[in-house]
C-alpha positions as CSV (number, residue, x, y, z in Angstrom):
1,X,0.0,0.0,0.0
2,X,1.3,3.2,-1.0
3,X,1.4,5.5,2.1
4,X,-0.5,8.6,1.8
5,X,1.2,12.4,0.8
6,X,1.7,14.9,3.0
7,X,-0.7,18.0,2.3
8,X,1.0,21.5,3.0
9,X,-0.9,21.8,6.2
10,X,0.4,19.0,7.5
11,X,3.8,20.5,7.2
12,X,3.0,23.4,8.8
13,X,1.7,22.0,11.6
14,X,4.5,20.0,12.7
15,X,6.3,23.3,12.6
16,X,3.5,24.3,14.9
17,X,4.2,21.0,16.8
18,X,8.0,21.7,17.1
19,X,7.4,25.1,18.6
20,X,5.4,24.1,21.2
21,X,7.2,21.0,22.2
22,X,10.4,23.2,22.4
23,X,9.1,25.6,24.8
24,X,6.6,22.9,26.4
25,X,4.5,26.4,26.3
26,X,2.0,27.8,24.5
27,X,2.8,31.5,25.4
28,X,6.4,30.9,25.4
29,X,5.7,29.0,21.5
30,X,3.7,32.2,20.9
31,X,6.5,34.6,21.6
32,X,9.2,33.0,20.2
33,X,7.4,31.9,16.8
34,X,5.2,34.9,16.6
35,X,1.9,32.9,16.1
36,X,-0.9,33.5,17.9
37,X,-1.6,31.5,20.9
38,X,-4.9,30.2,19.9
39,X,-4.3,29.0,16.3
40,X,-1.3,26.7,18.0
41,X,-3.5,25.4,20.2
42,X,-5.9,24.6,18.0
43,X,-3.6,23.4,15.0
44,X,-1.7,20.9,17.4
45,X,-5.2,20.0,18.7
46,X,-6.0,19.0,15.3
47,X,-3.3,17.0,14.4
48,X,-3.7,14.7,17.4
49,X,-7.0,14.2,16.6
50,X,-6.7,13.6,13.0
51,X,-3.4,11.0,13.6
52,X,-5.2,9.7,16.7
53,X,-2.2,9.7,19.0
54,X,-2.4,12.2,22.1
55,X,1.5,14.0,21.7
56,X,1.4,16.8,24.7
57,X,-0.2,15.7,28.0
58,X,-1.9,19.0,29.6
59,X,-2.8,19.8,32.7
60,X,-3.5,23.7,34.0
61,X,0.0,24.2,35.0
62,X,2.3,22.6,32.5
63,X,2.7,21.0,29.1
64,X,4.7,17.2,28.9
65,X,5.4,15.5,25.7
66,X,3.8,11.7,26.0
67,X,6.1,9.0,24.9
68,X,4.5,9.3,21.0
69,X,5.3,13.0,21.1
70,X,9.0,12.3,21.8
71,X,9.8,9.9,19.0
72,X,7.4,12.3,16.9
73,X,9.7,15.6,17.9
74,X,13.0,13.7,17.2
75,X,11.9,13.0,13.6
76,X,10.0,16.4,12.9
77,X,13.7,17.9,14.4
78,X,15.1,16.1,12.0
79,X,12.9,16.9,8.8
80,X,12.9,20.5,9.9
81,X,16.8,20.4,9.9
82,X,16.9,19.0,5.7
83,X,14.5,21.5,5.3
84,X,16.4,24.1,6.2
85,X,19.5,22.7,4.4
86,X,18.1,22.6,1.5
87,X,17.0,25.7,1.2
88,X,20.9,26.8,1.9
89,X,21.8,24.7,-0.8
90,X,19.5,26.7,-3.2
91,X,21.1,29.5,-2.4
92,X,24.6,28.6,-2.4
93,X,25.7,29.7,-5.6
94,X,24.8,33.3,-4.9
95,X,26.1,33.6,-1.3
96,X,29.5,33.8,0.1
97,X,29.6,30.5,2.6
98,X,28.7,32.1,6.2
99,X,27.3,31.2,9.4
100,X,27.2,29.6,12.4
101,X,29.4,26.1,12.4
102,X,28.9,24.0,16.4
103,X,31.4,21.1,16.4
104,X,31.5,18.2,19.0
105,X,34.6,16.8,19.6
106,X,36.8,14.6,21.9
107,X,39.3,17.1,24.5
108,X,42.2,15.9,23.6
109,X,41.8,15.8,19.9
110,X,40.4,18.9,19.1
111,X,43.0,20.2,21.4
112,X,45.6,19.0,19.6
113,X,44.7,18.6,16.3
114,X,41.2,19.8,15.6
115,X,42.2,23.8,16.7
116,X,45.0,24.2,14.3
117,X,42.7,23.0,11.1
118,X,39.8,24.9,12.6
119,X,42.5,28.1,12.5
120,X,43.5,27.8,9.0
121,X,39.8,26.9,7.8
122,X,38.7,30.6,9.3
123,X,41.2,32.5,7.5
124,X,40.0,31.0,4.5
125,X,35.8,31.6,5.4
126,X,35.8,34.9,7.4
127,X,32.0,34.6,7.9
128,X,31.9,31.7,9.1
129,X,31.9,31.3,13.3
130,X,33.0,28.9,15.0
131,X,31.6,26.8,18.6
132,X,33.5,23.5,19.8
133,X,31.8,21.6,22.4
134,X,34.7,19.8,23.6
135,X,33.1,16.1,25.6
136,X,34.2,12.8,25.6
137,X,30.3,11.6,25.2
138,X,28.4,11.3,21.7
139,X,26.9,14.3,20.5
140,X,23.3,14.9,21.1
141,X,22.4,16.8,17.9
142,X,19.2,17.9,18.2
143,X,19.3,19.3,21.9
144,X,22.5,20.6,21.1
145,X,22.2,21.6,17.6
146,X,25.4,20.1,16.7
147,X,26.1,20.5,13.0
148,X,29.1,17.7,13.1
149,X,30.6,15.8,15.7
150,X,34.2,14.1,15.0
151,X,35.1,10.5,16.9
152,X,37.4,8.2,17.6
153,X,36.8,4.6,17.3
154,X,33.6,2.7,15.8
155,X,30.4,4.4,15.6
156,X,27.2,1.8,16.8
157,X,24.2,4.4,15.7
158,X,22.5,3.6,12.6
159,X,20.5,6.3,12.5
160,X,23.3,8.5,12.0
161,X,25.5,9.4,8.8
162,X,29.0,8.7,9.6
163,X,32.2,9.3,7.4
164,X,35.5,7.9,7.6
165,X,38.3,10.9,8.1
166,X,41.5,8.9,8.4
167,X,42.7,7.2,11.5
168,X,45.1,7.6,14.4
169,X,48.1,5.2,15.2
170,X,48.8,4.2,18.7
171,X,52.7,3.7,19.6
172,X,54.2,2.8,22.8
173,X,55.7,5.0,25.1
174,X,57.5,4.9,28.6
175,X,59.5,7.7,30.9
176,X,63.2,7.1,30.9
177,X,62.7,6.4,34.7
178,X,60.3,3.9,34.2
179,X,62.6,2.0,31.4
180,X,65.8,2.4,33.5
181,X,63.8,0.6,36.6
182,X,62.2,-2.4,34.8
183,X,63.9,-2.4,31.3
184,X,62.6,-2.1,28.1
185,X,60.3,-4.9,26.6
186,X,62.1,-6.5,23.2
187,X,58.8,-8.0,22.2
188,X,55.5,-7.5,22.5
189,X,55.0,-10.4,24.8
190,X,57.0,-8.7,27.5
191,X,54.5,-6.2,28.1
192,X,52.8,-8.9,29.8
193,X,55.3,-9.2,32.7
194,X,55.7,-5.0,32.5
195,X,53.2,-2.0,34.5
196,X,50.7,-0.8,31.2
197,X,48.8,1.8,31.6
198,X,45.3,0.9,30.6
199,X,42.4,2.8,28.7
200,X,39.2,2.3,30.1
201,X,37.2,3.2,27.0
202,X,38.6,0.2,25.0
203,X,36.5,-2.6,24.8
204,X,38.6,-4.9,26.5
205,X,41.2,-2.9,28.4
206,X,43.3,-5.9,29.9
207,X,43.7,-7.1,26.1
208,X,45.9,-5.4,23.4
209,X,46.2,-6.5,20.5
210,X,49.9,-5.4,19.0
211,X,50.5,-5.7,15.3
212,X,53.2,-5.3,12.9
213,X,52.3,-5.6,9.4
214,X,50.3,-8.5,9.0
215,X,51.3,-9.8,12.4
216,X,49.1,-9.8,15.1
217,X,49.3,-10.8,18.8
218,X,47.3,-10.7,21.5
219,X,48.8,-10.0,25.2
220,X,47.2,-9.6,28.5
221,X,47.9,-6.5,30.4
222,X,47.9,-5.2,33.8
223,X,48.3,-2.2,35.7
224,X,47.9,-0.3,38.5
225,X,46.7,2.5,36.9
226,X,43.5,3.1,34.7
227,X,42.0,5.9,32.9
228,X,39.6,7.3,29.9
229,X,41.3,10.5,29.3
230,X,43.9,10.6,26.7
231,X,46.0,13.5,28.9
232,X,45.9,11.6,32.0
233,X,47.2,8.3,30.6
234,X,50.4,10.8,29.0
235,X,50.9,12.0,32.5
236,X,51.0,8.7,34.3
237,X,53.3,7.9,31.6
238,X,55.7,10.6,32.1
239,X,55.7,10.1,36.1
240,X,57.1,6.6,35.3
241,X,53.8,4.4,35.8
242,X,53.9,2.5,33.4
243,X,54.0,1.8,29.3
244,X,50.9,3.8,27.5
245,X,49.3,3.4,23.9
246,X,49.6,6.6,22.4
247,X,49.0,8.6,19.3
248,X,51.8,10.9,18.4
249,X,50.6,13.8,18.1
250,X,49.6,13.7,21.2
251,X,52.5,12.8,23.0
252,X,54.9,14.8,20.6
253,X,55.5,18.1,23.4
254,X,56.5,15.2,25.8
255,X,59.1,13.5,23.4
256,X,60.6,16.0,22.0
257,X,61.6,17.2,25.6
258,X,62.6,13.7,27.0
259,X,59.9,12.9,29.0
260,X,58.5,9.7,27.8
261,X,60.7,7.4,24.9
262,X,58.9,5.5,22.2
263,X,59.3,1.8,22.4
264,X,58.6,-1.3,20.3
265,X,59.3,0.7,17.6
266,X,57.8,-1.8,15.0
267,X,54.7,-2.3,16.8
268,X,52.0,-0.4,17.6
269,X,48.2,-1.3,18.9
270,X,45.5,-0.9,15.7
271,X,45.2,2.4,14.3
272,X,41.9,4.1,15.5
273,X,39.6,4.9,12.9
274,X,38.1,8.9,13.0
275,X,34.8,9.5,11.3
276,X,32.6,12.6,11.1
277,X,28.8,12.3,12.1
278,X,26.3,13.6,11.3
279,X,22.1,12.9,11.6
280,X,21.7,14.1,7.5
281,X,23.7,13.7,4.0
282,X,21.8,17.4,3.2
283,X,23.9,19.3,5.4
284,X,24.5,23.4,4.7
285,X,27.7,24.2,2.5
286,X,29.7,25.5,5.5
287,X,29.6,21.8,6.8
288,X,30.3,20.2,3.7
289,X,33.3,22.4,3.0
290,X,34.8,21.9,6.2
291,X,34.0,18.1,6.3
292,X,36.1,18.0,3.2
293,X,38.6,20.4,4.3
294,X,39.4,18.7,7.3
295,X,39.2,15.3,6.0
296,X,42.4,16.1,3.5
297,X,44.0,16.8,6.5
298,X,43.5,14.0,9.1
299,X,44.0,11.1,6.4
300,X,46.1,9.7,8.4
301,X,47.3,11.0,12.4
């Protein structure tokens, strides 16, 4: 059966719909959208009753989505967003690329590699601003109107449009204190019997799985100490803690001045894949030209 179209109405009221929902009230929906009071009430009113599903519970002091008006907000969010995309891609052509661009990122890598991209990618777009919400949690788009978010390691979402941007090797590094007290492992077996410094975010933190090549081996670690921040795990490293998985860029400050030595020079845990998400391929032309500007540069970390 072929599902039925959309009339124009119907599209206007779930604009309706997403005002109120926002401000959860009707005068507050009124103000900021600039439609009367009573013809939001009585558009939403109508909806319900012509899809047959009751979306905002009332009572005489407050408004509450019901559990059908979440899912049904999430996806109007979502159509509103394309919407609005793809009336900036109509008018590309004829506008200089401006805006407002929010980012989501991890700390430690927008820190250290995200900023200076960011910096050259403004010089280039003066009209374009910038916000980076730097968290080590997934992005939550809608509430935060994120426009991209960049992370490290596999994305499990779905519903979500993600891109491959390069990835990031992981090397092994240890303070000279460290290596002077326990010696340096020769293989990557050894690390078994050495003090690792493990990474709680990995999905098996007591197992790393070292390659070289086409080689692959799988040792069980231990350690004292344990962390998810990427800054942390450099610092117990430097204080002579243990052996940590690295990426270079990260760590580069700290070796060029001494403080930690790379080791196992031909191995290295898997690289890390980085992908960009996003909740739509119909994203404004600011986002798309950054996404491809930054992904020529973070090929490979």
């Amino acid at each position: 059966m072929t599902a039925p179209a959309l009339a124009p109405s119907d599209l206007q009221d779930m604009i309706f719909f997403v005002e109120v929902a926002r401000a959860l009230n009707f005068t507050r929906a009124s103000r900021a959208s600039g439609i009367p009071i009573a013809t939001l009430s009585r558009r939403v009113a109508a909806m319900e009753k012509r899809v047959g599903v009751r979306l905002l519970q009332r009572t005489t002091r407050r408004l509450a989505l019901t559990e059908p008006g979440k899912r049904y907000l999430d996806r109007c969010e979502r159509i509103l967003q394309d919407a609005a995309a793809a009336h900036e891609v109509l008018k590309e052509a004829a506008e200089r690329l401006s805006g407002h661009l929010r980012l989501s990122m991890p700390v430690e890598f927008g820190m250290s590699l995200v900023a200076p991209i960011i910096d050259e990618f403004s010089r280039l777009y003066p009209d374009i601003t910038f916000e980076a919400d730097l968290t080590p949690r997934p992005a939550n788009f809608v509430d935060e109107n994120i426009d991209l978010s960049i992370r490290l390691g596999e994305v499990g979402d779905s519903s979500l449009i993600v891109r491959r941007l390069g990835t990031a090797a992981r090397l092994f590094y240890a303070s000279p204190s460290y290596l002077a007290k326990y010696g340096e492992p020769a293989h990557p077996k050894d690390l078994a019997r050495h003090e690792c410094i493990l990474q709680s975010y990995m999905a098996e933190p007591g197992v790393w799985r070292v390659v070289s090549g086409k080689r692959s081996i799988d040792v069980n670690v231990h350690g004292r100490f344990s962390t998810n921040n990427i800054s942390m795990t450099l610092k117990f490293a430097e204080q002579g803690h243990g052996i940590a998985a690295l990426s270079p860029p990260h760590v580069r400050p700290s070796f060029d001045c001494g403080s930690v030595r790379q080791i196992l020079a031909d191995w290295s845990l898997p690289p890390m894949p980085v992908h960009a998400v996003m909740t739509s391929r119909l994203v404004p032309a600011r986002v798309r030209v950054f996404l491809g500007f930054l992904a020529n540069r973070l090929t490979v970390i």
